[in-house]
C-alpha positions in Angstrom: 13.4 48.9 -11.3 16.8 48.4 -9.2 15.0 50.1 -6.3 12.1 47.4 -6.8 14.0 44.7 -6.2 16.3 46.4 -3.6 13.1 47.4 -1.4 11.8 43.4 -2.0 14.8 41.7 -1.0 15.5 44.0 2.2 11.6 43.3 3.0 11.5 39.6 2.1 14.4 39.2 4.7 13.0 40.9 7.4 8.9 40.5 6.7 7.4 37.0 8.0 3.6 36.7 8.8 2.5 34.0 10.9 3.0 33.1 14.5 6.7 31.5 15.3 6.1 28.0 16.9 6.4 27.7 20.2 7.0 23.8 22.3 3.4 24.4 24.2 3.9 24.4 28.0 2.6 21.0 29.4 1.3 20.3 32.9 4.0 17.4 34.3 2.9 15.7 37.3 5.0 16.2 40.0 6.3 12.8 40.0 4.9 9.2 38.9 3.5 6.9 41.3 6.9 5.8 43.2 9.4 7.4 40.0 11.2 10.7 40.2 9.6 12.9 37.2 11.0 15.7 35.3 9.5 18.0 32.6 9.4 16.2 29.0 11.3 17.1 26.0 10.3 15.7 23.0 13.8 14.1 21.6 13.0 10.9 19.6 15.9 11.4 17.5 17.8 9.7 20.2 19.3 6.4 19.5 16.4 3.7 21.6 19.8 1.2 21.3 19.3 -2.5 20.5 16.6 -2.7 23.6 15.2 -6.6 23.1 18.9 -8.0 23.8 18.2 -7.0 27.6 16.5 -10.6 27.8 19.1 -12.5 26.4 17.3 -14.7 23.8 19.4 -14.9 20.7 16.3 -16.2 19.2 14.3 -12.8 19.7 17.3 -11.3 18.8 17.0 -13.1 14.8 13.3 -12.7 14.8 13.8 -9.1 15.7 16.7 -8.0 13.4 14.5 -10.1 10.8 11.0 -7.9 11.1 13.5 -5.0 10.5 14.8 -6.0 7.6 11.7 -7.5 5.8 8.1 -6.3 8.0 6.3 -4.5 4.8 4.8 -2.0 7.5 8.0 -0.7 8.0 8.7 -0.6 4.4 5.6 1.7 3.5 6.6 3.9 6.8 10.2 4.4 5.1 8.7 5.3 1.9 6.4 7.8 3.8 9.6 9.4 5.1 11.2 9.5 1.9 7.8 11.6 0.4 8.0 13.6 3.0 11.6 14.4 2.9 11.8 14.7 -1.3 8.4 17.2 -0.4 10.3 19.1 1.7 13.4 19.5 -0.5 11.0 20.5 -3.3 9.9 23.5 -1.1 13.5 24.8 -0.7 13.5 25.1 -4.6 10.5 28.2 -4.5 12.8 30.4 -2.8 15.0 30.1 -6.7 13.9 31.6 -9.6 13.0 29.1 -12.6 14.6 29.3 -16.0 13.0 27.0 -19.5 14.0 27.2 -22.7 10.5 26.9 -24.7 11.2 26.1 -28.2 8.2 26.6 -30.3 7.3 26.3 -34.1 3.9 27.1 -35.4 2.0 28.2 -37.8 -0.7 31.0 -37.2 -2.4 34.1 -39.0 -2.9 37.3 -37.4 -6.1 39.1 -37.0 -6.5 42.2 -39.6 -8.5 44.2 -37.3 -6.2 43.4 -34.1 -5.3 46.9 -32.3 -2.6 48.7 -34.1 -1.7 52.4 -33.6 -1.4 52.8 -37.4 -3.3 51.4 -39.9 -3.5 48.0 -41.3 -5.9 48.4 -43.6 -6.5 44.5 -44.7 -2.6 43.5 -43.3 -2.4 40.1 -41.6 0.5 37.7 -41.4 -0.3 34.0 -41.9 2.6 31.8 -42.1 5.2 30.2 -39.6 6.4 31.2 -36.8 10.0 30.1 -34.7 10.9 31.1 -31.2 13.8 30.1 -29.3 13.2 31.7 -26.1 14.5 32.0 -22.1 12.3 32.3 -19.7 12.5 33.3 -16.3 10.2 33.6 -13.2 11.6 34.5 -9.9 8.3 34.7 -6.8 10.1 37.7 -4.2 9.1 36.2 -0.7 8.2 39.3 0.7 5.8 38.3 3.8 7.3 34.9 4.2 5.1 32.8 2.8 7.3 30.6 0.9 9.6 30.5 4.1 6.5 29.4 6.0 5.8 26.9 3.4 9.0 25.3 3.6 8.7 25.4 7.3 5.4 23.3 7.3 7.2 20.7 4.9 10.5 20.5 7.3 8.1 19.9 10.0 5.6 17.2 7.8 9.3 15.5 7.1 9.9 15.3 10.8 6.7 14.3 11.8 6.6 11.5 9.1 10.5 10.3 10.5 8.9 9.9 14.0 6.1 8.0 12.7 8.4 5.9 10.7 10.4 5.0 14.3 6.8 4.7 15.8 6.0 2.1 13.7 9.7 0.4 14.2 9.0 0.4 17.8 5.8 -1.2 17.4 6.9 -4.1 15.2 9.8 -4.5 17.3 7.4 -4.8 20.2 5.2 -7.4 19.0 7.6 -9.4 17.7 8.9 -9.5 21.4 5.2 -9.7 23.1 3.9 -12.6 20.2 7.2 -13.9 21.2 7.1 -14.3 24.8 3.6 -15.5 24.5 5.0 -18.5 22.1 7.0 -19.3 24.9 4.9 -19.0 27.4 2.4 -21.9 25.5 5.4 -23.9 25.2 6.5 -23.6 28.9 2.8 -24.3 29.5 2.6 -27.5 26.9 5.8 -29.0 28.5 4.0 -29.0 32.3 0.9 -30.5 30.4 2.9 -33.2 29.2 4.4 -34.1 32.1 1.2 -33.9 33.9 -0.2 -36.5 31.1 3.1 -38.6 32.0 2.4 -39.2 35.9 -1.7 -39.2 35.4 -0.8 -42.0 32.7 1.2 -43.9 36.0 -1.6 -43.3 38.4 -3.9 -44.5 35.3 -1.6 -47.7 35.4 -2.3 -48.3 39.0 -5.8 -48.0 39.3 -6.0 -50.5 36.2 -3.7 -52.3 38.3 -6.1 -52.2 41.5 -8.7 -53.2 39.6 -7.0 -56.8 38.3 -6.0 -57.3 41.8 -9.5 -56.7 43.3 -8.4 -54.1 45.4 -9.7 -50.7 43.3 -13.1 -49.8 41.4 -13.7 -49.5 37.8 -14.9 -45.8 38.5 -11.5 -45.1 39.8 -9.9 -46.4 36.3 -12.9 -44.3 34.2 -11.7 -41.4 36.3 -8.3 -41.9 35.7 -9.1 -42.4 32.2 -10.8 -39.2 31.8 -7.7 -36.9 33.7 -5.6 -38.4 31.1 -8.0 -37.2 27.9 -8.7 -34.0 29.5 -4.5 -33.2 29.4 -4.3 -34.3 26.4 -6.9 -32.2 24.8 -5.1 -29.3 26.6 -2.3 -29.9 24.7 -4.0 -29.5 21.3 -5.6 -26.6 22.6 -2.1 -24.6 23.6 -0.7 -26.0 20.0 -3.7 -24.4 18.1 -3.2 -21.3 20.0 1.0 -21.5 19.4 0.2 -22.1 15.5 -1.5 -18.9 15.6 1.2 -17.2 17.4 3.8 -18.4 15.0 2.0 -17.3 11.8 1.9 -14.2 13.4 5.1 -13.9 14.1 5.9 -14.6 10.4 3.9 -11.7 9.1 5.6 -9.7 11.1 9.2 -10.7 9.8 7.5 -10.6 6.3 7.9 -14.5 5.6 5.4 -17.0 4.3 3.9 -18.6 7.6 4.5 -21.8 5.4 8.2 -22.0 5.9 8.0 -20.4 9.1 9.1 -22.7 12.2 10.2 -21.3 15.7 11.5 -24.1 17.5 10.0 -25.0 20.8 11.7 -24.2 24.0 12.9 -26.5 26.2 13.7 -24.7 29.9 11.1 -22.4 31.7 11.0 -18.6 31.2 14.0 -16.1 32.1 13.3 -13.7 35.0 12.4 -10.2 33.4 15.6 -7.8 33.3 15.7 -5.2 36.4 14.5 -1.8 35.4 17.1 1.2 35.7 16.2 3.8 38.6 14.3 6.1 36.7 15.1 5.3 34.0 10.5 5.8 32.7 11.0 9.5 33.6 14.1 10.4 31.7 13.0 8.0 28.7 9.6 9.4 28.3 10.2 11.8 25.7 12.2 10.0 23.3 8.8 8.4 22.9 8.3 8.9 18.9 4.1 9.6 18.6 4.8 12.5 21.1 7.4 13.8 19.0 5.2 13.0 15.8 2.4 15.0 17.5 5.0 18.0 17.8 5.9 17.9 14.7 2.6 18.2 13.2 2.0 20.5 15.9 4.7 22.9 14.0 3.9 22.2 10.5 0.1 23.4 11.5 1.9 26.8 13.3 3.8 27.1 10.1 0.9 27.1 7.3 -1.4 30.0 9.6 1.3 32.3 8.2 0.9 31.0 4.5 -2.8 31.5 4.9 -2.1 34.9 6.5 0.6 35.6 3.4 -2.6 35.3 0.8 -3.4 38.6 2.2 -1.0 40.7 1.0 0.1 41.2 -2.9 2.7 39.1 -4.2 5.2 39.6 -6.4 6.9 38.0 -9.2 10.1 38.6 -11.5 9.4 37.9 -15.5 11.8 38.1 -17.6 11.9 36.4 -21.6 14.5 36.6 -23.9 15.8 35.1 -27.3 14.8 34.8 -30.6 11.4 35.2 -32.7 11.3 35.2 -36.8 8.8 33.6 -39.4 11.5 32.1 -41.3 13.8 29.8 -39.6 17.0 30.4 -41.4 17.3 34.3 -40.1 15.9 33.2 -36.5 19.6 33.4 -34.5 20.5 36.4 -36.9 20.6 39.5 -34.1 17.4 41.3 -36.0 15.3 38.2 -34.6 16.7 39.1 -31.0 13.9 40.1 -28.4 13.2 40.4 -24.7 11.0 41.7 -21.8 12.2 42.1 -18.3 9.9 43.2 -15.2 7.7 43.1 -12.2 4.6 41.1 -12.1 2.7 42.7 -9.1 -1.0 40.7 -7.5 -2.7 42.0 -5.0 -5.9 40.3 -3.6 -8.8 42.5 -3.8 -11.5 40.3 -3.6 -11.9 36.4 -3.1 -15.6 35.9 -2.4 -14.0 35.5 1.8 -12.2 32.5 0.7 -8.4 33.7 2.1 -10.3 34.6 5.4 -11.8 31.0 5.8 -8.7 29.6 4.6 -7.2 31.4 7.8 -9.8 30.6 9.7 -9.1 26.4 9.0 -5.3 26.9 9.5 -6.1 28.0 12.4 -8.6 25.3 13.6 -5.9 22.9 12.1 -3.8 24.5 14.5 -6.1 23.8 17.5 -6.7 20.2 16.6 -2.7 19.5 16.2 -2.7 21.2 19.5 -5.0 19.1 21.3 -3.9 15.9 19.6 -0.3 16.8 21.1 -1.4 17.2 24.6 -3.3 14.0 24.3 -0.7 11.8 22.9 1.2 13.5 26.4 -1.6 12.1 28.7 -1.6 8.7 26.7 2.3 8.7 27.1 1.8 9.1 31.3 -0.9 6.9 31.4 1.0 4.0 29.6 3.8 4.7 32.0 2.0 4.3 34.6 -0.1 1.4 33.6 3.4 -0.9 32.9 4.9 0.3 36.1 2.1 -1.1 38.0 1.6 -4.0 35.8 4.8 -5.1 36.7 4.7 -4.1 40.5 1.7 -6.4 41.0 2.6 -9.2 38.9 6.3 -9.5 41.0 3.9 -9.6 44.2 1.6 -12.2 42.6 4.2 -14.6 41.2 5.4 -14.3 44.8 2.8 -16.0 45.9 1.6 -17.9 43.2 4.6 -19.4 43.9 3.8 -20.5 47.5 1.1 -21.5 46.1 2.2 -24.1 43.5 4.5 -25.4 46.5 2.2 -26.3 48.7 0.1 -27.7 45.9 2.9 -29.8 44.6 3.0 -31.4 48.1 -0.8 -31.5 49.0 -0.7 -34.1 45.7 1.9 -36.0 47.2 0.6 -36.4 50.3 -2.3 -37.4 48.4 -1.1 -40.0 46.8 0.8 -41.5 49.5 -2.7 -42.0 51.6 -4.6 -43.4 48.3 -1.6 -45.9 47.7 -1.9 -46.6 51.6 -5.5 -47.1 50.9 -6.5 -44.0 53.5 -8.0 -41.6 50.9 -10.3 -41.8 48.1 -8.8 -41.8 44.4 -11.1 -38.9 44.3 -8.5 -36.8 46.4 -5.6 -37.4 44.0 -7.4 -36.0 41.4 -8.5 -33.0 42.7 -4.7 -32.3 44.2 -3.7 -32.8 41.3 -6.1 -31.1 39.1 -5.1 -27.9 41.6 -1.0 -28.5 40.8 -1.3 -28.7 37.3 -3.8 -25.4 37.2 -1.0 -23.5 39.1 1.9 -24.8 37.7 0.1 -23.5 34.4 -0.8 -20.3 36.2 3.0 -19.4 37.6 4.3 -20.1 33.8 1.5 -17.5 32.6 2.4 -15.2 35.6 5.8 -15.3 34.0 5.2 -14.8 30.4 3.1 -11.7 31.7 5.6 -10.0 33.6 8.1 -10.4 30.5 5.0 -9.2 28.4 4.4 -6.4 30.3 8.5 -5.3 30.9 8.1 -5.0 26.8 5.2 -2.8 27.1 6.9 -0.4 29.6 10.1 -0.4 27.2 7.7 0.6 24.4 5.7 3.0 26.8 9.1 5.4 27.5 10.2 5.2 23.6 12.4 2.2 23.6 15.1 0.9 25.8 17.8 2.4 28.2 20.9 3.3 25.9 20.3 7.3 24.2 23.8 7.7 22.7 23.7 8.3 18.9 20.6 9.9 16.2 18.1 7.0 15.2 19.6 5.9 12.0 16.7 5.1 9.2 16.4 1.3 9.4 17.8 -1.1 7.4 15.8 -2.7 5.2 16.2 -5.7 2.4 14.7 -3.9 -0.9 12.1 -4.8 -2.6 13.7 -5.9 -6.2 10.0 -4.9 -7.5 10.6 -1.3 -6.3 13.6 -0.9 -7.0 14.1 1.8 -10.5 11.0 0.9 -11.6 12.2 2.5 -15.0 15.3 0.7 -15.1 14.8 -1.7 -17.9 13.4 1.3 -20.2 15.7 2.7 -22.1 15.6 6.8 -21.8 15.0 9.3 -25.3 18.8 9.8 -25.7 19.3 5.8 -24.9 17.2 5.3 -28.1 18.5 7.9 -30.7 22.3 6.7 -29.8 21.1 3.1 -30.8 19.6 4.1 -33.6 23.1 5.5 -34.9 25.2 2.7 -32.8 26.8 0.0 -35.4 26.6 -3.4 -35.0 
């Protein structure tokens, strides 16, 4: 018996079926398209830093700090985490042996012709029966496959962190994006206003021209109707900011009720410069590629468990204490009894079903595999789709904004020759129709190129700063999930009140 469980615990430490996970090799481009490149190594662990407070808006800073205390997203992600994490300290606990203390009373009768190597002839016993009894289980890992198992669930924990930092990143974002593009409407509402300011001047003069004899009614009509159409503008951009907002206040887990972002008065901040390859060495601290890895090595971890159902297993039983049909001699050392050994299984015939089980770890495998490489191509194409976002929208506000300079003075030159009486009134409104459309189109031009400087700092992981582990979030709690049991009273609770005087 020694030698049993000598041989299984010199096996067990040494024995371990399965393949050992290896990070699959990736074909890296050389380079990106104008960014020095370098091979990736999944590390989202690393601290993203607070990256939104590179634009300098205290007001994103609130909304953002306030989406990750309160966005309900992020709450179910943590409490994914903590499943993951509890179900992968539950696995530690196979490789320990179990110990209960079954207490039984009964009352049972005994067969008269149950197997007996003497005699009963008519004997039966039919009366109560008391056992106060230890017993003990202990599952020898000799191939690995609890090891393996506990693998997998270190690896599900890890995967289910990343996604948890995955979906941080994403709220934090939006909130940015829906945030810019608030700002953007309200940039663009201000420049309708003013453009319903000086067409309501030109609208005084032609009314003016008109008393005086010196301009047409259709010049007032037209007038009339420039003024209307910017008005309706405006209630179009404060439909579409409404939305925003409401959006914004799911995100921070508010009631879009009480929710109010102020509206901005100055025009949008330049977007902040972008750190010399910075894309390159940030790229792998991207959290769904490290989720992908992760489930990558949970999938490489449960092959051996399948393979592990091939071989027998073995188990330590053990029971000890007390058994006696009359209670009051049942701790007396004539009731004592115990058993104490090996519990060998080995699979001789499973109608195939180990060999498919292999067989679907293994195509588990192949899919986590695949699913890995193409969250690796998403993660370069993103990249690379916000790096030349931003490249061509800093050459086209260039020259959108030569070209809301020369509109601005084509429309003053146009007025001047309609007040001089050289130009039809027509001319005034089509220069200024063409301002107003790219003045409207420059403060687009600059929402989009903050828009899209978001979407490259959520294409590399997060933002410049890699200094400390990512800490789980901080979140308000829920007083509804919070001990959910707390207000019930436990078993011991109630029999010490039932003795506690008043």
């Amino acid at each position: 018996m020694r030698l049993l469980v000598f041989l299984a615990l010199t096996a067990s430490a040494f024995a371990q079926v399965g393949p050992d996970y290896k990070r699959p090799l990736t074909a890296t481009p050389p380079n990106f398209k104008g960014v020095t490149w370098r091979a990736a190594n999944p590390s989202a662990h690393l601290s993203k830093g607070a990256w939104w407070t590179v634009f300098r808006d205290t007001r994103l800073n609130f909304l953002v700090s306030a989406a990750t205390a309160n966005n309900q997203q992020l709450k179910a992600a943590i409490a994914r985490f903590d499943q993951a994490r509890a179900t992968a300290r539950m696995a530690r606990g196979d490789f320990f042996p179990t110990v209960s203390l079954p207490l039984t009373a009964d009352k049972q009768r005994t067969s008269e012709n149950m197997p007996s190597p003497f005699p009963l002839n008519g004997m039966r016993y039919d009366g109560p029966a008391y056992n106060a009894q230890f017993d003990f289980s202990w599952e020898l890992d000799l191939w690995g496959k609890l090891r393996r198992q506990s693998e997998g669930a270190r690896a599900d924990a890890a995967s289910a962190a990343d996604a948890m930092h995955n979906v941080l990143l994403g709220i934090q974002a939006e909130v940015a994006t829906n945030y810019f593009k608030l700002r953007t409407l309200d940039n663009e509402m201000r420049i309708v206003r003013e453009a319903v300011g000086w067409r309501n001047e030109a609208l005084k003069i032609a009314s003016a021209r008109v008393k005086a004899g010196a301009g047409s009614e259709l010049e007032q009509a037209q007038a009339e109707t420039e003024v209307a159409s910017a008005e309706a503008e405006i209630s179009a951009l404060q439909a579409q900011r409404d939305q925003l907002e409401n959006v914004l206040a799911i995100l921070i887990g508010t009631s879009a009720s009480n929710f109010r972002v102020s509206a901005g008065s100055g025009g949008l901040p330049s977007p902040p410069s972008i750190p010399a390859g910075m894309p390159s060495d940030l790229l792998e601290r991207r959290p769904d590629i490290s989720q992908a890895e992760c489930a990558l090595e949970a999938a490489t971890a449960r092959i051996g468990v399948a393979k592990a159902h091939f071989f027998p297993s073995i188990k330590l039983l053990g029971r000890g204490g007390f058994q006696s049909g009359d209670i009051d001699i049942l701790f007396e050392p004539t009731s004592l009894m115990w058993s104490l050994g090996p519990s060998i299984s080995v699979p001789l015939f499973s109608g195939n079903k180990n060999r498919w089980n292999l067989t679907k770890s293994k195509a588990a495998h192949d899919e986590a595999l695949a699913n890995y490489r193409q969250a690796f191509l998403a993660a370069l194409a993103d990249v690379e789709t916000s790096l030349s976002t931003i490249r061509n929208l800093g050459n086209q506000a260039q020259s959108q904004g030569r070209a809301r300079t020369s509109a601005e003075k084509a429309a003053q030159l146009a007025k001047t020759r309609y007040e001089a009486g050289t130009s039809p009134y027509l001319d005034v409104i089509e220069a200024n129709r063409t301002t107003l459309a790219t003045q409207r189109a420059t403060a687009q031009i600059a929402g989009q190129r903050l828009i899209a400087t978001v979407g490259l700092i959520k294409a590399i992981g997060g933002g410049w700063d890699q200094k400390a582990p990512a800490p789980v979030p901080a979140t308000t709690p829920d007083p509804a999930a919070r001990n959910l049991d707390q207000d019930k009273p436990g078993i011991f609770s109630k029999v010490k009140g039932w003795f506690r005087r008043d």
